[in-house]
TIBALO-943994 format. One record per residue (C-alpha): residue number from 1; residue in three letters; chain; x, y, z. Coordinates in steps of 0.02 Angstrom, whole numbers, plus 32768, in hexadecimal, padded with zeros to 4 digits. Layout:
N
- seq / type / mol / x / y / z
- NUM / ALA / A / X / Y / Z
...
//
This chain:
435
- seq / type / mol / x / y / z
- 1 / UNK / A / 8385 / 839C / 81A7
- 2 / UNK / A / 836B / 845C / 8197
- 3 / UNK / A / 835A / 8453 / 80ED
- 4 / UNK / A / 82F7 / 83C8 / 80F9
- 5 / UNK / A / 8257 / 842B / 8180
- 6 / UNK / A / 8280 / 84CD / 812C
- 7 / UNK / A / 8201 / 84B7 / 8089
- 8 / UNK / A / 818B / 8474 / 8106
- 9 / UNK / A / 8176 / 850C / 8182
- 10 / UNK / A / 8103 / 856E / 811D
- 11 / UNK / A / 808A / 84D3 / 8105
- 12 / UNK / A / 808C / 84C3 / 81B5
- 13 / UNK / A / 806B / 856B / 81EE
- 14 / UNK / A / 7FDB / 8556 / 8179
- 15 / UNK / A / 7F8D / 84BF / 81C4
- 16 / UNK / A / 7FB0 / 84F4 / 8275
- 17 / UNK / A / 7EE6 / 84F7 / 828F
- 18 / UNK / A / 7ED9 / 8435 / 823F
- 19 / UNK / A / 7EA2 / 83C5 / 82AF
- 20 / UNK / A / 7F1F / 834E / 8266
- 21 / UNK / A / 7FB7 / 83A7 / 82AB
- 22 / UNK / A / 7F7E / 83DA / 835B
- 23 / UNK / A / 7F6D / 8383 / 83F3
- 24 / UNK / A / 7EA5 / 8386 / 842B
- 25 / UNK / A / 7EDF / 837A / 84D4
- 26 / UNK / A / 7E91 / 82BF / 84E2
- 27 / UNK / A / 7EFC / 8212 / 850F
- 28 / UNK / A / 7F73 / 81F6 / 848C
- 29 / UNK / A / 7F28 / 813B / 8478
- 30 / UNK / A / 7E7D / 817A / 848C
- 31 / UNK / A / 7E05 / 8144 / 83EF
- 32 / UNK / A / 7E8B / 80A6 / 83B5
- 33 / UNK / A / 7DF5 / 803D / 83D3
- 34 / UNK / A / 7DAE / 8084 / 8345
- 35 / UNK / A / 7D5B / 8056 / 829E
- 36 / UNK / A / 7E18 / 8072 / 8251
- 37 / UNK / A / 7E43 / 7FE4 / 82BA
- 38 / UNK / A / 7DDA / 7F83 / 8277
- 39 / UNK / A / 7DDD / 7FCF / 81BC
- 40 / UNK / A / 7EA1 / 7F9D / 81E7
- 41 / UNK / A / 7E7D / 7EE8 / 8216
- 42 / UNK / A / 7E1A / 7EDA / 818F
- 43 / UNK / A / 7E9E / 7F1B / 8102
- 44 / UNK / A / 7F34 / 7EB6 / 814B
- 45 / UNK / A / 7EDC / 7E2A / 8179
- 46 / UNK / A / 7F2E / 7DBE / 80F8
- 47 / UNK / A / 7FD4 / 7DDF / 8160
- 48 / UNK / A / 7FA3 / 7D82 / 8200
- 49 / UNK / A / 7EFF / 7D0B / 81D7
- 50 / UNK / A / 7F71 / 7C7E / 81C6
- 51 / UNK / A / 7FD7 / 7C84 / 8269
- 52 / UNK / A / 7FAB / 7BEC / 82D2
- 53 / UNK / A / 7F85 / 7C48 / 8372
- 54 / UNK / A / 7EEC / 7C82 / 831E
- 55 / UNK / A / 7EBA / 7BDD / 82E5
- 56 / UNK / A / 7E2D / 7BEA / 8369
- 57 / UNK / A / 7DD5 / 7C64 / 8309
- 58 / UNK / A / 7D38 / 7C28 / 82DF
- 59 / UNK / A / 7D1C / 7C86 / 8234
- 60 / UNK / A / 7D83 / 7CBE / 81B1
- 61 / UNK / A / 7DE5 / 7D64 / 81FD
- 62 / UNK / A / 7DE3 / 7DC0 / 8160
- 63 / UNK / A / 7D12 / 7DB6 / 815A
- 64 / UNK / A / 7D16 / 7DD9 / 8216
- 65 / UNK / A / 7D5A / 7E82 / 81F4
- 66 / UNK / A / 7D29 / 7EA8 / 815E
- 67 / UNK / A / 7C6D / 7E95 / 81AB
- 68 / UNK / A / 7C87 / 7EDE / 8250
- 69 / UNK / A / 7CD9 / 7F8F / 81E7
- 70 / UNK / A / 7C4A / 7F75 / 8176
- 71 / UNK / A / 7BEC / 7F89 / 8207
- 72 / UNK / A / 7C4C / 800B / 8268
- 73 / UNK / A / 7C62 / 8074 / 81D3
- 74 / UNK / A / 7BA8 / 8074 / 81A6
- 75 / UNK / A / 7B86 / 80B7 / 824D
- 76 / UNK / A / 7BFA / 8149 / 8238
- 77 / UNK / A / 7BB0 / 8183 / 818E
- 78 / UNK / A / 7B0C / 8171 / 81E4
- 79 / UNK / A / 7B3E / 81CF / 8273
- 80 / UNK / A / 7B73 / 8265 / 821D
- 81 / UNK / A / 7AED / 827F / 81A7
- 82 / UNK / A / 7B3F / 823A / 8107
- 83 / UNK / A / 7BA7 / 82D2 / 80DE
- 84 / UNK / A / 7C1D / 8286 / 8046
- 85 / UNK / A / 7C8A / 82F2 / 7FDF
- 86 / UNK / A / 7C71 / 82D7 / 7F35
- 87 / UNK / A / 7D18 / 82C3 / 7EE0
- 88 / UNK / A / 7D19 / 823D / 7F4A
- 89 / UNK / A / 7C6C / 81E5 / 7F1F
- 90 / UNK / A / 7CA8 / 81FF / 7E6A
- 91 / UNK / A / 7D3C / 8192 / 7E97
- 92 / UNK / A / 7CC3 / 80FE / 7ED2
- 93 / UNK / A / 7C5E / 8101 / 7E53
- 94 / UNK / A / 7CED / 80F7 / 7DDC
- 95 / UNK / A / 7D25 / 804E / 7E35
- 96 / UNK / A / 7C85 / 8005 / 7E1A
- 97 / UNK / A / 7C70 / 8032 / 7D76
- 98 / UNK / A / 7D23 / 7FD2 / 7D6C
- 99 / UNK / A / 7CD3 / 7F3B / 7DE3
- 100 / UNK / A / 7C32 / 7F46 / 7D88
- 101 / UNK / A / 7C89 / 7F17 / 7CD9
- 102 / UNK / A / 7CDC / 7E87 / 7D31
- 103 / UNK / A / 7C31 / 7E59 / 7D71
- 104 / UNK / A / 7BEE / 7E5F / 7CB1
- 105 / UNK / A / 7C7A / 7DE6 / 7C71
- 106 / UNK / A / 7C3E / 7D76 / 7CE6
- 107 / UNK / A / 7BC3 / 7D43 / 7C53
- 108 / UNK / A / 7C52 / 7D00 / 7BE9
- 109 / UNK / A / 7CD8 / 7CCB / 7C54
- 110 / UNK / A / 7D07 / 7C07 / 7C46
- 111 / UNK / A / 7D21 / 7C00 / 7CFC
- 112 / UNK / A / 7CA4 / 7C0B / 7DA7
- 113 / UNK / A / 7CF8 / 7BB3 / 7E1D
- 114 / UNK / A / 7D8B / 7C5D / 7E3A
- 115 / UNK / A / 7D1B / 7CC3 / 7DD1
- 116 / UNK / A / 7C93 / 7CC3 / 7E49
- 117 / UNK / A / 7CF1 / 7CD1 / 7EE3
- 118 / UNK / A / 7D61 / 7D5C / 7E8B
- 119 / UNK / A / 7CAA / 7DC4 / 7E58
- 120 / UNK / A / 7C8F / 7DC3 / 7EF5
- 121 / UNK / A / 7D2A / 7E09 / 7F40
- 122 / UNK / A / 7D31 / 7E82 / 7ED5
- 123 / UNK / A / 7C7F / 7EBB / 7F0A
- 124 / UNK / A / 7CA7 / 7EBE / 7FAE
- 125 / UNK / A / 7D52 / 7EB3 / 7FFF
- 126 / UNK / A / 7DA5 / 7F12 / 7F73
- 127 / UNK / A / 7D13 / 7F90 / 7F6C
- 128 / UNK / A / 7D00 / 7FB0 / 802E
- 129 / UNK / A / 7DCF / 7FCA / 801D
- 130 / UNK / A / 7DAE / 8068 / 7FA3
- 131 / UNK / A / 7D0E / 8096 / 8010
- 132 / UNK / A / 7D33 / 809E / 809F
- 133 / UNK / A / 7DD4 / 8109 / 80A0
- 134 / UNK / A / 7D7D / 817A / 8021
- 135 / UNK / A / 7CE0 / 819D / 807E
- 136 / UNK / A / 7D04 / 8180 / 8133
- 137 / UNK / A / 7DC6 / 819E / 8145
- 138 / UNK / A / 7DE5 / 8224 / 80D1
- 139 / UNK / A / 7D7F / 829E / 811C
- 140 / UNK / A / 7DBD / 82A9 / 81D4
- 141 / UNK / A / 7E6D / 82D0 / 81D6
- 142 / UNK / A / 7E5C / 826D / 82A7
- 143 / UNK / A / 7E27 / 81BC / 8237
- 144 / UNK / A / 7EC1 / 81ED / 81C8
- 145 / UNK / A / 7F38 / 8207 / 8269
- 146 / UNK / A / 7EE6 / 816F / 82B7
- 147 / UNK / A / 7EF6 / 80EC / 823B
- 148 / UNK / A / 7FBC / 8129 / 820B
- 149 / UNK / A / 7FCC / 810C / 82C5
- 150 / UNK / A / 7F77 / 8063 / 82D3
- 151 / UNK / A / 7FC8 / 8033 / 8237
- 152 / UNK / A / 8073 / 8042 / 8283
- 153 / UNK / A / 803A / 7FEE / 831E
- 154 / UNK / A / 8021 / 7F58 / 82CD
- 155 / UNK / A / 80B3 / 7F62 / 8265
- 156 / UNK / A / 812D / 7F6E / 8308
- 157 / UNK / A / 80D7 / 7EC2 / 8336
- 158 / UNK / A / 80F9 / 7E70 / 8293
- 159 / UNK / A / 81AB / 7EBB / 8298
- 160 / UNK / A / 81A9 / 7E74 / 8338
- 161 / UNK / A / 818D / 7DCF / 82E6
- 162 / UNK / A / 820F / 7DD5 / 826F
- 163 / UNK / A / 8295 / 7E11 / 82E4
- 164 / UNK / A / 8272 / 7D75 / 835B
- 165 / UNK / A / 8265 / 7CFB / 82D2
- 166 / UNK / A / 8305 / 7D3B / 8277
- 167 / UNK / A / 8372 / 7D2F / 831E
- 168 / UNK / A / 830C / 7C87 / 8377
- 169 / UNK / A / 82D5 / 7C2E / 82C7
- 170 / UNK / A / 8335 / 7BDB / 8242
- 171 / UNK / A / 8369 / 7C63 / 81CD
- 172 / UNK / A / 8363 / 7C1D / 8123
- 173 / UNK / A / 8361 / 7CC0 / 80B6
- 174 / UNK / A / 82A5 / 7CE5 / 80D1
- 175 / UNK / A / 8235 / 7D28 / 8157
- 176 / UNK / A / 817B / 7D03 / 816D
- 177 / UNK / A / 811E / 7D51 / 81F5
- 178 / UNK / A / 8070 / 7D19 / 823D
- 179 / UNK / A / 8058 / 7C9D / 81CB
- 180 / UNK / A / 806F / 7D1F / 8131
- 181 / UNK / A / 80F6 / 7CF9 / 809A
- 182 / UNK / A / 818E / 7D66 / 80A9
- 183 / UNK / A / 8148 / 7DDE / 801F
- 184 / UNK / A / 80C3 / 7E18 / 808F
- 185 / UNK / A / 8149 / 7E45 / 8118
- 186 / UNK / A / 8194 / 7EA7 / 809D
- 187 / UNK / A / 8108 / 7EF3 / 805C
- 188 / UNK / A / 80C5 / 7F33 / 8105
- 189 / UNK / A / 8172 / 7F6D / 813B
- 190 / UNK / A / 818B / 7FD1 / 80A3
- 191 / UNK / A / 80FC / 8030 / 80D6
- 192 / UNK / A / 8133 / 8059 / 8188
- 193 / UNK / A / 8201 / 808E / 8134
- 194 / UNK / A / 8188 / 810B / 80CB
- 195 / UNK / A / 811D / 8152 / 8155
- 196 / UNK / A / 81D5 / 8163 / 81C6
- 197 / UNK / A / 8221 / 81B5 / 813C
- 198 / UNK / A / 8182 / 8232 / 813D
- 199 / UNK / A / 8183 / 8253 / 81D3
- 200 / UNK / A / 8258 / 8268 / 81EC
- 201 / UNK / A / 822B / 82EC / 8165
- 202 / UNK / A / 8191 / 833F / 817F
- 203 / UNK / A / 8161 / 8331 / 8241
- 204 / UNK / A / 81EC / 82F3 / 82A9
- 205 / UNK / A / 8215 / 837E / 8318
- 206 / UNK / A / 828A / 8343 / 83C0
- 207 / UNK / A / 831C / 82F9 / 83AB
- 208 / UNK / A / 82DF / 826B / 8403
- 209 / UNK / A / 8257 / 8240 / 8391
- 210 / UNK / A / 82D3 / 8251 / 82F3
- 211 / UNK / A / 8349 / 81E1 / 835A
- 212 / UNK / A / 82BD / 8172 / 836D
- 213 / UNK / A / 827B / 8178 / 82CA
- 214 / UNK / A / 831F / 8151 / 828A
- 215 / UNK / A / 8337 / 80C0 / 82DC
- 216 / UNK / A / 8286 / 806D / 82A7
- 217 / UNK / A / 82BD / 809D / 81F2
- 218 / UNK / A / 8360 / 804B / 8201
- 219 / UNK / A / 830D / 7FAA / 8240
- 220 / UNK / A / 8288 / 7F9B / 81B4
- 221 / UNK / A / 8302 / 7FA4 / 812A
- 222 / UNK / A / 835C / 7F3D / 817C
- 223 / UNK / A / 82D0 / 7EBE / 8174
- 224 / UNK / A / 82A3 / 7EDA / 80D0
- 225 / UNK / A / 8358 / 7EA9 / 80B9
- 226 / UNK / A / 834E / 7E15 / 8107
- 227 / UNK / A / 82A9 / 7DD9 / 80E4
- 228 / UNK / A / 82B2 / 7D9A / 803B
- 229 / UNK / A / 8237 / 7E00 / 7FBE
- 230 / UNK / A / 827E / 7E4B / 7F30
- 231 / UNK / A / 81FF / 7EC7 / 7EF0
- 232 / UNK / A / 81C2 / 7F08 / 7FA8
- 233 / UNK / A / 8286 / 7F40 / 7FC0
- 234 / UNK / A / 8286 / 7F91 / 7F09
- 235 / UNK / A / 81D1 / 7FE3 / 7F20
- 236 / UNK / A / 8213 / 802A / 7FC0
- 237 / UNK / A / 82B7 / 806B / 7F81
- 238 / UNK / A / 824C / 80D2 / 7EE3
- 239 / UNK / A / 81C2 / 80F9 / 7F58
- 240 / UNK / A / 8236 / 8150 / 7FD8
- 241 / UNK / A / 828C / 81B3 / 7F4B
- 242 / UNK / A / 81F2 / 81F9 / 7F1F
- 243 / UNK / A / 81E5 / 82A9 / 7F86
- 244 / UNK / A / 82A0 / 82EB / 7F29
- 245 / UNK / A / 823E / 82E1 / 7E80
- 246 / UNK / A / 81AC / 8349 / 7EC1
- 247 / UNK / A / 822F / 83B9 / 7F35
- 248 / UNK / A / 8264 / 840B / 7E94
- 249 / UNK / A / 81BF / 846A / 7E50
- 250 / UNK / A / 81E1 / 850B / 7EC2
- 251 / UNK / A / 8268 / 8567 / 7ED5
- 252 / UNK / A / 8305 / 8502 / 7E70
- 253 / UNK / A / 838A / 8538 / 7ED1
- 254 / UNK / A / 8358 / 8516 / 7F79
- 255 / UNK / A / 8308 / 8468 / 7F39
- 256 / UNK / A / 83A1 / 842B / 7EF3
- 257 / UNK / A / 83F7 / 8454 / 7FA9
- 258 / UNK / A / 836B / 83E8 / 7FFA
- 259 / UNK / A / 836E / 8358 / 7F7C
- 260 / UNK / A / 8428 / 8342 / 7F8B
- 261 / UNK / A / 841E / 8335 / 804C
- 262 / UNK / A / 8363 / 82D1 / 8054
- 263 / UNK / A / 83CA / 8257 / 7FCB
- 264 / UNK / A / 8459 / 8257 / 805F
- 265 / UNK / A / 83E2 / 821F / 80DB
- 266 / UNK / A / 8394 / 819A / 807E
- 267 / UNK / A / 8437 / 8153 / 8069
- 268 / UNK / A / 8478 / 816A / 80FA
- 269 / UNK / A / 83D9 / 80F3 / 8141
- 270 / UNK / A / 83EF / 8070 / 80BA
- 271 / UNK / A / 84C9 / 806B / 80D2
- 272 / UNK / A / 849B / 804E / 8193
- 273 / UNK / A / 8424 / 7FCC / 817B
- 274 / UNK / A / 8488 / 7F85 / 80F8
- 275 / UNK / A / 851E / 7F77 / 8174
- 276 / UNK / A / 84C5 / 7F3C / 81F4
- 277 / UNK / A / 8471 / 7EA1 / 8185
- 278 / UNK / A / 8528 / 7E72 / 816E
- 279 / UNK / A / 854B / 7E5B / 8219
- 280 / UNK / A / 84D0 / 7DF8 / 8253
- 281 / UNK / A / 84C5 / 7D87 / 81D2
- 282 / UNK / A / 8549 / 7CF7 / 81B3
- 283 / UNK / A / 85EE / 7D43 / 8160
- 284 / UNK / A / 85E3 / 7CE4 / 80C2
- 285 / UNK / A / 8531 / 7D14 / 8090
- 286 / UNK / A / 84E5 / 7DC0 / 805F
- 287 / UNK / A / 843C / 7E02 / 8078
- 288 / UNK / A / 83A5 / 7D84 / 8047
- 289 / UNK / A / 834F / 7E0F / 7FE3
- 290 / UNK / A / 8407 / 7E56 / 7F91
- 291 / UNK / A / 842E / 7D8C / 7F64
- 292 / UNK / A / 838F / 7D7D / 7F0A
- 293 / UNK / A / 83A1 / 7E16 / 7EB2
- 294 / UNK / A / 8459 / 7DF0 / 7E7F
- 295 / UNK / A / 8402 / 7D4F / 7E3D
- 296 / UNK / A / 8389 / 7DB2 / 7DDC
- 297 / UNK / A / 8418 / 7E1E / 7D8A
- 298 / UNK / A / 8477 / 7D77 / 7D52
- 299 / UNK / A / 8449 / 7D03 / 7CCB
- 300 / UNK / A / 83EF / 7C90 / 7D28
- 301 / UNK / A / 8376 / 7CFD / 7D85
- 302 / UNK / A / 832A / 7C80 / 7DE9
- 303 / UNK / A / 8292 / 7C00 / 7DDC
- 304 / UNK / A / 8213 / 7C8D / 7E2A
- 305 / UNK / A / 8251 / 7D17 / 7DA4
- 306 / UNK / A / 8236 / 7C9E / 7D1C
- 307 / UNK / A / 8198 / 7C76 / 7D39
- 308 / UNK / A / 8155 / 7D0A / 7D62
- 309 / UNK / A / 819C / 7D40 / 7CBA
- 310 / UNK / A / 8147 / 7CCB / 7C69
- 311 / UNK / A / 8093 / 7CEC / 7CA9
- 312 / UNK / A / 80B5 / 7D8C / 7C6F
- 313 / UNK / A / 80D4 / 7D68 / 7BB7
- 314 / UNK / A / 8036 / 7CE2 / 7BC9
- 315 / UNK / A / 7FC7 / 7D67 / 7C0F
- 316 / UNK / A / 7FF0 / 7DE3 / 7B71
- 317 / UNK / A / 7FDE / 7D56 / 7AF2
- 318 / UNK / A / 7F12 / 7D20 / 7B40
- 319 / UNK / A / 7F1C / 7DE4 / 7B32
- 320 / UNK / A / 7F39 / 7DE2 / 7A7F
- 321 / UNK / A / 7EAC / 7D53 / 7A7D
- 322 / UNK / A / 7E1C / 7DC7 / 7ABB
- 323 / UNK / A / 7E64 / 7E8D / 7AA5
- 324 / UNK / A / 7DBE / 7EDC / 7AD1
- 325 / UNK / A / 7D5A / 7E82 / 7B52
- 326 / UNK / A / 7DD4 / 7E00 / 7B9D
- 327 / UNK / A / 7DB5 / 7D4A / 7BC4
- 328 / UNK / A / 7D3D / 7D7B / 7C67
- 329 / UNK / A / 7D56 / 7D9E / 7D13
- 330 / UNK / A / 7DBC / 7D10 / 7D6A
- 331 / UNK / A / 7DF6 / 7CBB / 7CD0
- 332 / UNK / A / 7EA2 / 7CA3 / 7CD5
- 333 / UNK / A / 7EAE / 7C00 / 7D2D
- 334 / UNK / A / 7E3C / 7BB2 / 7CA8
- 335 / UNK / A / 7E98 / 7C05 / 7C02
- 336 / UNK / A / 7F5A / 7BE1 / 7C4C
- 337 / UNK / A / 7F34 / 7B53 / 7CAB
- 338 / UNK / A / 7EA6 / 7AFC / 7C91
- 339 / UNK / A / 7E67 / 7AF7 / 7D42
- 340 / UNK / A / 7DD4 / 7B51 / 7DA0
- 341 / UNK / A / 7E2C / 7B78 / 7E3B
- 342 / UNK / A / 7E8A / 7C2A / 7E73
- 343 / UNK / A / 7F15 / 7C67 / 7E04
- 344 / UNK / A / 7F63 / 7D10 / 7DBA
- 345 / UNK / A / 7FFA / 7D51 / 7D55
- 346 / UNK / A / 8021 / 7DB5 / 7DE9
- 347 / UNK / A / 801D / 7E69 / 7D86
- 348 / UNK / A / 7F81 / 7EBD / 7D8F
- 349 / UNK / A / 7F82 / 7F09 / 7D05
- 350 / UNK / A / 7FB0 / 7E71 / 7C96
- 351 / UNK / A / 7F21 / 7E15 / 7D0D
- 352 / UNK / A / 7E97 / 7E9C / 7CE0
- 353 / UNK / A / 7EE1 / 7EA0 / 7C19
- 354 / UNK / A / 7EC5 / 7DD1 / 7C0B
- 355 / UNK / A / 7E25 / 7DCC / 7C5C
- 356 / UNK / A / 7DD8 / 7E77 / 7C4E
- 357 / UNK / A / 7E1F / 7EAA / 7BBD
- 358 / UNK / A / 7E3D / 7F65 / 7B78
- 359 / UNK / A / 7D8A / 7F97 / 7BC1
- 360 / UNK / A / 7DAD / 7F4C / 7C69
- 361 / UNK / A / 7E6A / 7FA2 / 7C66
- 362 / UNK / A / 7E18 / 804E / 7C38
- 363 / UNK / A / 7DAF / 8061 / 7CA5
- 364 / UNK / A / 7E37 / 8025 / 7D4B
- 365 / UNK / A / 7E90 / 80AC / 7CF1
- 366 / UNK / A / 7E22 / 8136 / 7CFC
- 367 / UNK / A / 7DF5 / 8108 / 7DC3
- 368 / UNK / A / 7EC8 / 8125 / 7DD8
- 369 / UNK / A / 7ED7 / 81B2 / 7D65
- 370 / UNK / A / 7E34 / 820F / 7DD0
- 371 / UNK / A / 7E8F / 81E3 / 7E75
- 372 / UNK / A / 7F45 / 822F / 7E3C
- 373 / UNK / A / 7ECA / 82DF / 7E04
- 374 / UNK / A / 7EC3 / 82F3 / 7EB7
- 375 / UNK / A / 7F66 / 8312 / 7EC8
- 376 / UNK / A / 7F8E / 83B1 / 7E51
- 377 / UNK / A / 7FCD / 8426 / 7E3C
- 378 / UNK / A / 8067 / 83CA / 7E18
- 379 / UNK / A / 80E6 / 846E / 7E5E
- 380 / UNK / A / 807E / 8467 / 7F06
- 381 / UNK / A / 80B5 / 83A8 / 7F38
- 382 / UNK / A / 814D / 83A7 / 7F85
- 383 / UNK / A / 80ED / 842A / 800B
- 384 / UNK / A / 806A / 83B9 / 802B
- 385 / UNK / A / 80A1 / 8329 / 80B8
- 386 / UNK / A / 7FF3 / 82CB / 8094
- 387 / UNK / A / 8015 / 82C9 / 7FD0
- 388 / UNK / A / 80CA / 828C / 7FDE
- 389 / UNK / A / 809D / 821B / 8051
- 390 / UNK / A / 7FFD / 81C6 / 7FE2
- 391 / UNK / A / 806B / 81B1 / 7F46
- 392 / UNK / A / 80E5 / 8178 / 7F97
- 393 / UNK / A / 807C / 80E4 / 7FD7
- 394 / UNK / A / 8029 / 80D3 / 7F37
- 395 / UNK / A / 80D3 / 80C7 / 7EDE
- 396 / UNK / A / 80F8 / 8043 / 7F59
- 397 / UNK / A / 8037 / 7FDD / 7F3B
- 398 / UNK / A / 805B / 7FF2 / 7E9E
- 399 / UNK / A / 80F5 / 7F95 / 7E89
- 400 / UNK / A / 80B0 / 7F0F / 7EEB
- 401 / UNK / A / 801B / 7F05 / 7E75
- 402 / UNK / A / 80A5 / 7ED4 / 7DE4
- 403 / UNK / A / 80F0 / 7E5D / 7E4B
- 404 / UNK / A / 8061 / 7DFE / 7EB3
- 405 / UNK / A / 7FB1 / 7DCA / 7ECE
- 406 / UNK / A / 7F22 / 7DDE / 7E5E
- 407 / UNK / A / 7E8C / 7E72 / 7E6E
- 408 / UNK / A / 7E56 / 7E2E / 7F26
- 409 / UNK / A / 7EF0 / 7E1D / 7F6D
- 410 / UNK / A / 7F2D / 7ED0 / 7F60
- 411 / UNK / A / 7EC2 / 7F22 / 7FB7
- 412 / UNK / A / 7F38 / 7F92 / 8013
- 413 / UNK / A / 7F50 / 7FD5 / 7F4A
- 414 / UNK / A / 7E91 / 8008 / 7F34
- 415 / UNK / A / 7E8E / 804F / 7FEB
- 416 / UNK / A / 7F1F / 80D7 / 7FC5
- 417 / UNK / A / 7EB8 / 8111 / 7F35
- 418 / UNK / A / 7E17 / 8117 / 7FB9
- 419 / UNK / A / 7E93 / 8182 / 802E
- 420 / UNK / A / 7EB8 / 81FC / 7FAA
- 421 / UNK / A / 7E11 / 8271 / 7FC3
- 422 / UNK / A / 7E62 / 82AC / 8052
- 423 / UNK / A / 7ED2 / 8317 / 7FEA
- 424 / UNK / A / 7E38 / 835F / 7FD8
- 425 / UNK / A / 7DE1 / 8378 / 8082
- 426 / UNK / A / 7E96 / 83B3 / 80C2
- 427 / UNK / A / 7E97 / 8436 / 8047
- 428 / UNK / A / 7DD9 / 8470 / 807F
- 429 / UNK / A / 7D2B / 8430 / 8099
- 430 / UNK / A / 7CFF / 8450 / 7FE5
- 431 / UNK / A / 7C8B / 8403 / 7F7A
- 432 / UNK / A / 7C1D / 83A7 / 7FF9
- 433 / UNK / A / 7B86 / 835B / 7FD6
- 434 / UNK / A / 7AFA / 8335 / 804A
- 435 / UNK / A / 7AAB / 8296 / 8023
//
């Protein structure tokens, strides 16, 4: 683990004065009630709206919180004067120039039913997802702290979950949580193996809190072992890699000493969990997520596989059908189906390609292409704890956005690139606008 804190004591030392690192001398759980809570409830909302014991809800939990951080987060920007940096104004307009062509092949597209509905998401869930980190989050390195910290929170309750219902439940190779599908589990505990790994490497200090830490990370592998979802397991194994790649830029020699042991303690994590899937699960079975992979290697690779394999080569043929402009904004139930209700190839980019065509897919390129700028220069990375930590999420959202859901439903996706004009702020209050 030497090698591992060693590249990491000069950044430090550096960012000894950031707010981010030191301990304002206020209750640790001081601010939680916070607009990050909310901004949190908001973006994993999809998670738990379906468990039953929140049936009594009146409304719909996702426009609950998605109005009441609309509202919380207007306040704050008030508050403060409206001082916005503007790499990261540039990055919201770019997303609405992306939303704003979807809006315009609203004209043509044979749907309304899901085109309508989907226009609006866009304009407003997915939107408020890239704002909100961009403008609000982003520039306090506190919000950052806070909403890591009421991220994982949450998580340890839906772990929670999923330990209970694995142990109490009937175990049948997959594991929903709060009324979520088993690829949501996944996808959430991804996240929190990535933001232990981070901090094992970059901030753990005590041998406690590494003990700790270790144990957390050896659980939520094990879950994503367990729980059934191919792609989160796979998008958490590449994401995880990630800081060796970027450990190489300075210094060669020394690198190659800290990839070979960082490489060691990834798989020492995933061998652990591994073992310890084996042993509580019955002796003639494997893994649920390691069973449907092995079923993905064969010849058969499954009902799920297939199909999704086949959207994909529909989506590139209606491609073929309208190159430039696409068929229009919530079209793909209508073109592959016939029906005016919700549907998607699950791939984003084959999603945007069908109904948005080459326009709609160049312009979601440049918003991505402007959020990775924020991370250069490329030999500075692997020194940079918030940098390694951001692509390593948005390796992980982007995965999932090959795998699952349509434009709407990964929102987590669009609010990693929101996050990433922090890079910015962290580095120094530069190019600030007052508006």
């Amino acid at each position: 683990m030497k090698a591992l804190s060693s590249i990491n004591k000069d950044y430090l030392r550096h960012t000894s004065n950031n707010i981010f690192f030191r301990n304002q001398g206020q209750p640790p759980f001081r601010g939680i009630i916070s607009f990050e809570l909310l901004f949190v409830l908001f973006l994993f909302a999809g998670l738990y709206k379906g468990d039953p014991r929140l049936a009594w809800v009146p409304v719909d939990i996702t426009a609950l919180f998605f109005g009441l951080s609309v509202i919380s987060g207007l306040v704050i920007l008030l508050k403060r004067g409206i001082v916005l940096n503007r790499k990261a104004i540039i990055l919201c307009l770019l997303y609405m120039a992306f939303a704003g062509y979807a809006l315009f092949t609203y004209l043509w597209t044979p749907g309304k039913v899901y085109s309508t509905q989907k226009i609006l998401y866009i304009w407003t869930l997915v939107l408020w997802a890239v704002a909100a980190p961009a403008l609000i989050i982003s520039p306090d390195p506190r919000r950052l702290k806070r909403l890591g910290i009421i991220f994982s929170f949450l998580l340890l309750v839906i772990v929670f979950e999923a330990i209970i219902q694995y142990f109490q439940g009937d175990y049948k190779g997959f594991i929903n949580v709060l009324g979520s599908s088993y690829l949501g589990l996944g996808y959430v505990v991804g996240i929190g193996f990535l933001i232990i790994i981070a901090y094992l490497i970059y901030w753990s200090q005590s041998l406690t809190k590494k003990i700790m830490a270790l144990i957390l990370a050896f659980i939520y592998f094990w879950i994503l072992l367990i729980a059934g979802g191919r792609g989160p397991l796979i998008a958490t194994i590449l994401a995880s890699l990630m800081p060796m790649i970027f450990a190489i830029s300075i210094k060669p020699r020394a690198r190659i000493i800290k990839i070979r042991r960082y490489f060691k303690f990834i798989f020492f994590i995933i061998l652990i969990a591994f073992v310890l899937s084996l042993l509580f699960i019955e002796t003639d079975q494997i893994p649920a997520t390691l069973n449907r992979m092995l079923v993905l290697a064969g010849d058969d690779m499954g009902a799920s596989a297939e199909a999704r394999i086949q959207s994909y080569k529909n989506a590139i043929n209606y491609w073929s059908q309208a190159p430039l402009f696409g068929h229009g904004i919530g079209a793909w139930p209508i073109i592959n189906n016939g029906i005016d209700m919700r549907g998607y190839p699950h791939n984003i980019v084959l999603e945007i390609m069908a109904e948005l065509g080459m326009v709609g897919l160049l312009l979601f390129t440049n918003m991505v292409i402007y959020a990775l700028s924020f991370i250069s220069p490329f030999k500075t990375i692997g020194n940079s704890p918030i940098r390694v930590i951001l692509i390593m999420l948005l390796i992980l959202s982007s995965v999932n956005t090959m795998i699952s859901g349509d434009i709407p439903d990964n929102r987590l996706f669009f609010a990693c690139i929101g996050l990433f004009p922090a890079i910015s702020y962290l580095k120094g209050r530069k190019q600030q606008v007052n508006i």
